[in-house]
N, C-alpha and C positions, 0 to 999 in steps of 0.2 A: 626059760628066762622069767623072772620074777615081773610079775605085769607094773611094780612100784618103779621097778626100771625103763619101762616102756615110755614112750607121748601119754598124755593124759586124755584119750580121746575115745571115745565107746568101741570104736574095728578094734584097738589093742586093748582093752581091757575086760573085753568079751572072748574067752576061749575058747569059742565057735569061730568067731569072724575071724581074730588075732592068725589063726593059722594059714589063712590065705592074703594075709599081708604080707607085702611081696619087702620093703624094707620101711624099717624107723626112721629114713630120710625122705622129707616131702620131697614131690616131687617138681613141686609149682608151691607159690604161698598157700600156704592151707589145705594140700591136698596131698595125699599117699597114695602109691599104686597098689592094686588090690588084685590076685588073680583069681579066676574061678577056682572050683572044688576040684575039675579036673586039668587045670591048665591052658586050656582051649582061648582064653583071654584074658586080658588085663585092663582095667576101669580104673581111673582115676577117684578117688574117695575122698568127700570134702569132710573136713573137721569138725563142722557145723551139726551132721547127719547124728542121729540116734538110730541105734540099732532096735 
């Protein structure tokens, strides 16, 4: 997916992080589900954050 398509936020526009974002739909105001490298869990990720 083209990152111009993405949220405007560093987890999706970084193609390291971007890969373990779980969806483009917050999940709370401000905030994305994010899972680990290997699944094991899922963190909420505020919008605010720089990677």
């Amino acid at each position: 997916m083209d990152p111009a398509d993405l949220p405007q936020i560093d987890a999706f526009q970084s193609e390291h992080s971007r890969e373990m974002m779980v969806s483009t739909e917050p999940v709370a105001d401000a905030y994305y589900l994010m899972s680990t490298n290997i699944g094991a869990s899922t963190n909420w990720f505020p919008e605010e954050i720089g990677l």
